[in-house]
C-alpha positions as MATLAB code, in Angstrom:
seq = 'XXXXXXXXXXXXXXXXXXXXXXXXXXXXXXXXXXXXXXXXXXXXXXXXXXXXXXXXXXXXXXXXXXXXXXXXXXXXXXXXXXXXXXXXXXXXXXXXXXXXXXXXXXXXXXXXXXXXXXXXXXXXXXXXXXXXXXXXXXXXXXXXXXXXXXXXXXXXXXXXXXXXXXXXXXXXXXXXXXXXXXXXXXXXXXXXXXXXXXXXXXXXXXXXXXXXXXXXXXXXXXXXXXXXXXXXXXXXXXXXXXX';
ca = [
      17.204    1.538    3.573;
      18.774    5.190    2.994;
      15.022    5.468    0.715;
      12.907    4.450    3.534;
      14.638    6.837    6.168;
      14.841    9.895    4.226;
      11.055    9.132    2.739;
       8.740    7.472    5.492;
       7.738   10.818    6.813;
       6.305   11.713    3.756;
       5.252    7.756    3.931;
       3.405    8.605    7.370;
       1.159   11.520    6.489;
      -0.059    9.263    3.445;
      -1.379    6.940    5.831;
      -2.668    9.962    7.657;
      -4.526   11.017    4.940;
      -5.643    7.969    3.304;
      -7.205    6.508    6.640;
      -8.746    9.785    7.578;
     -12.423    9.755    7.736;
     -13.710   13.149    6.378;
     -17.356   14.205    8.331;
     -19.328   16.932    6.158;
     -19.690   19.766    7.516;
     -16.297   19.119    9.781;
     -13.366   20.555    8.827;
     -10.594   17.418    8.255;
      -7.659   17.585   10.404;
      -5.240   16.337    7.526;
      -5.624   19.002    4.672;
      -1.667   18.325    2.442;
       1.314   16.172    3.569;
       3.490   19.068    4.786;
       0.642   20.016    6.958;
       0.125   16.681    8.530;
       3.363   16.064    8.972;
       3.050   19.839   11.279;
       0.049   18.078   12.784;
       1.516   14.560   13.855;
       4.688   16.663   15.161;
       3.172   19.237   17.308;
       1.142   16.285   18.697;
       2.773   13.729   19.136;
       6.621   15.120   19.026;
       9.883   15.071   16.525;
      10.143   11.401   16.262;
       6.377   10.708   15.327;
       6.713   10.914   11.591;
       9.139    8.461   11.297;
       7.048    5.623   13.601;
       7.779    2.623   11.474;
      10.771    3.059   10.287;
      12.050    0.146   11.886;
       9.281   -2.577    9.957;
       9.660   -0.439    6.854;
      13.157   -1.242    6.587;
      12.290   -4.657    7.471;
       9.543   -4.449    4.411;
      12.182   -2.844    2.231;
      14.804   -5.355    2.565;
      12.262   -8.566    1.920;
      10.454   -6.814   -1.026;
      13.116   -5.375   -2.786;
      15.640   -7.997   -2.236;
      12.967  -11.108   -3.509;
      11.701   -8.355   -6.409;
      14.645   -7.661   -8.189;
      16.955  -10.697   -6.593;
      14.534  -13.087   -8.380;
      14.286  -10.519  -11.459;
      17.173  -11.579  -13.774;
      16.023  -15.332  -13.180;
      12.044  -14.964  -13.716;
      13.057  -12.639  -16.699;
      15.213  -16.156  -18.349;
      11.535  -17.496  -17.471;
       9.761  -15.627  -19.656;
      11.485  -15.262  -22.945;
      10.826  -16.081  -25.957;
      12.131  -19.505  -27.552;
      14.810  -16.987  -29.081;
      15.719  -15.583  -26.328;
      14.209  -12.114  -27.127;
      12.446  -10.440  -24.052;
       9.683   -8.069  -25.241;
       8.500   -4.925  -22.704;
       5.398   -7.037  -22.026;
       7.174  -10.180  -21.128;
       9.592   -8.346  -18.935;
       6.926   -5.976  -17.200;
       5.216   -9.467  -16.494;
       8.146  -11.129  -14.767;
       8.227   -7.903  -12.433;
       5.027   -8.157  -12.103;
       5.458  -11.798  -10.450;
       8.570  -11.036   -8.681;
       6.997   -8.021   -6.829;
       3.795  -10.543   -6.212;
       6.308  -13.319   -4.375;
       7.501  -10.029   -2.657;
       4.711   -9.140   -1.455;
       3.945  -12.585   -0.234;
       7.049  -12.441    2.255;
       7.024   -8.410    3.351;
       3.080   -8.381    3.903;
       3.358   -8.626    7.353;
       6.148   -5.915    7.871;
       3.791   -3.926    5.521;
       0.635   -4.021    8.314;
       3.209   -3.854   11.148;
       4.621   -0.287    9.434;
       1.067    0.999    9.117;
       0.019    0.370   12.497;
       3.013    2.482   13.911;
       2.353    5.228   11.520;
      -1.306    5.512   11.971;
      -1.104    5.093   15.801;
       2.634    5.987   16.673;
       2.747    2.251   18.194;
       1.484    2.869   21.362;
       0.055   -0.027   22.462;
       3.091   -1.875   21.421;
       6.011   -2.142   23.691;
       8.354   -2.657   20.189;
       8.619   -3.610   16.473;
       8.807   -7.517   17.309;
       5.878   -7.299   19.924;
       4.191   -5.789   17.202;
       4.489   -8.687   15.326;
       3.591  -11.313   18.237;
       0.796   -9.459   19.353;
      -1.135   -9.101   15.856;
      -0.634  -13.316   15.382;
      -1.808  -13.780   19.122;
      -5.047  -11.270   19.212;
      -6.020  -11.398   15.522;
      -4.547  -14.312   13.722;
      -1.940  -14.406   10.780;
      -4.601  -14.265    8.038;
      -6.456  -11.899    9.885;
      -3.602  -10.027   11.184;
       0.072   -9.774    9.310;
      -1.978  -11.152    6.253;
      -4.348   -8.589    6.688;
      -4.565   -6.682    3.035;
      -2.904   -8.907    1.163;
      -5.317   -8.793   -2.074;
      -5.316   -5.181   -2.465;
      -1.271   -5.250   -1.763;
      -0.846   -7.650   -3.846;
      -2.545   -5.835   -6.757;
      -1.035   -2.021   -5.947;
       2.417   -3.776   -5.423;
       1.863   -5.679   -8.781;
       0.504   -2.934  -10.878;
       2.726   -0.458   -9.727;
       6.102   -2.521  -10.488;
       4.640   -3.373  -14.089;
       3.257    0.617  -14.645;
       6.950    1.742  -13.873;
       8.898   -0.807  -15.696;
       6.330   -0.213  -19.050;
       5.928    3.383  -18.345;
       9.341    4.371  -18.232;
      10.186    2.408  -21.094;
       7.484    3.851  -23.473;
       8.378    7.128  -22.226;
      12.155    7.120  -22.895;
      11.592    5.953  -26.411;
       9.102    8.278  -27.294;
      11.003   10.919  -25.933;
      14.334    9.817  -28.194;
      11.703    9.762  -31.172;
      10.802   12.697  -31.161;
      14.443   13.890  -31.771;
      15.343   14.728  -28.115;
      18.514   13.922  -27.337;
      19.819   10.999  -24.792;
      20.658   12.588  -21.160;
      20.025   12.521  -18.379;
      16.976   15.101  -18.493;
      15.226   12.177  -20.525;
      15.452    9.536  -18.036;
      14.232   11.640  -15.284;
      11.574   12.871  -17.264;
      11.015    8.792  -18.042;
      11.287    8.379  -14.286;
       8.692   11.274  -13.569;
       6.292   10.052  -15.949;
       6.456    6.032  -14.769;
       6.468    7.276  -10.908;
       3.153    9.250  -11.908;
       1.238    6.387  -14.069;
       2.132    4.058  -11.819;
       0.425    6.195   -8.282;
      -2.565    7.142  -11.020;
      -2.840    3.303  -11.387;
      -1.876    2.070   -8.281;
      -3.563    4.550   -5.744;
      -7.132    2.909   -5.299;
      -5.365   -0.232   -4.265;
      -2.969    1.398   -1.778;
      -5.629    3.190   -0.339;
      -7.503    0.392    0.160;
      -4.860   -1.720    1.430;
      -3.769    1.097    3.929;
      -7.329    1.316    5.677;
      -7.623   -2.818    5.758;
      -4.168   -3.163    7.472;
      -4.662   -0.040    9.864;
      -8.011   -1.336   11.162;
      -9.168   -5.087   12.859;
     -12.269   -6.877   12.509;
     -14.384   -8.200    9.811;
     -13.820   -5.987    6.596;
     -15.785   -7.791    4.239;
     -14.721   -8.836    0.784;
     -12.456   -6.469   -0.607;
     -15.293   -6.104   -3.986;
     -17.674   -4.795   -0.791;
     -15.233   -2.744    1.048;
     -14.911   -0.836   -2.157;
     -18.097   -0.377   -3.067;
     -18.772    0.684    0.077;
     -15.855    3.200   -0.166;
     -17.735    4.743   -3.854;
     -20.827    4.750   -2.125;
     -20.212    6.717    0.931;
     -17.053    8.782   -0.024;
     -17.034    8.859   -3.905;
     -14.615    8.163   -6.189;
     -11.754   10.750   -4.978;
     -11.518    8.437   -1.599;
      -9.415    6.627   -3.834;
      -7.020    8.727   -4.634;
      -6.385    9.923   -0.987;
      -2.736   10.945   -0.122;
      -2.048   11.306   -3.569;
       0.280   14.007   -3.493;
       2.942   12.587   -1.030;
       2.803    8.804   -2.710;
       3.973   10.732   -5.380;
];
């Protein structure tokens, strides 16, 4: 909860950025996250960065607590007959937990976004939020909206950071470089930035289904069409502050 509050502003001009339609010719109004978050204040005041905070906490508590709650057990699941647990095996059983995760949270997850791409306005509070996407645009349609390309950022990114880190922190001690804490943040570094290299496209892609209604497509369509008309670096849109 403590990681939500002290990141979501950071959170908010990734949305920003990733939904941001950029015109040629027109100069974009979201250039870097420090800027945007300078934008979204002078515009909308103090408290507009952290819109959502309220359904990302709710989001944090459901993913995080089914992730690694159900981690020790779906790690028993996947062992060998000897009980060893290889770095494949155990990156797969976070990948499942974070995909049952992801199952629960996904409508907290479109509830954040909407706040922190609109500020909420046409919501009179977090739980009207909620009613009001099942009433006007269904649950599949509404809090499920997304839910393929959040299940595979979600998925990819808790596997990338478990295997990442792991690779990187032995590697590291192979070399000859001694234990400490420099190599485990180092480790960390190196997973965190695999894992948003990896796990970007989807997230970007997720972000622009949940902060928009209608008929989207198939998600092999809507990013095809994304290639087509914005090229490849659409993907990797708020890049810096999902970092």
């Amino acid at each position: 909860m403590i990681a939500e509050a002290t990141t979501i502003p950071l959170d908010t001009a990734k949305v920003r950025l990733q939904t941001q339609t950029i015109k040629e010719g027109v100069a974009p109004k979201y250039t870097g996250p420090f800027q945007t978050i300078g934008v979204i204040v002078k515009e909308q005041g103090i408290q507009a960065p952290f819109k959502g905070i309220t359904a990302g906490c709710h989001r944090m508590f459901i993913f995080t607590g089914l992730r690694l709650g159900l981690l020790d057990s779906m790690k028993d699941l996947v062992r060998k007959p000897d009980g060893a647990l290889p770095i494949q095996r155990e990156a797969l059983a976070a990948l499942m937990t974070s995909g049952v995760g992801i199952c629960f949270a996904n409508p907290s997850d479109v509830v954040k976004v909407r706040y922190q791409n609109t500020g909420g306005g046409q919501y009179t509070g977090v739980l009207n939020a909620y009613v009001t996407i099942a009433k006007t645009e269904g649950l599949l349609n509404g809090l499920w909206r997304g839910f393929s390309a959040n299940m595979i950022r979600n998925c990819t990114i808790s596997a990338v950071e478990l295997v990442g880190y792991s690779k990187t922190k032995s590697g590291l001690l192979g070399l000859g470089v001694q234990d400490g804490p420099h190599v485990h943040i180092t480790a960390g570094l190196t997973a965190g930035l695999l894992a948003v290299m990896l796990g970007s496209p989807a997230d970007v892609v997720g972000t622009r289904l949940v902060a928009t209604q209608g008929d989207s497509g198939s998600l092999g369509v809507y990013c095809l069409n994304m290639l087509k008309n914005e090229g490849i670096s659409s993907f990797y849109k708020g890049f810096i502050p999902n970092f």
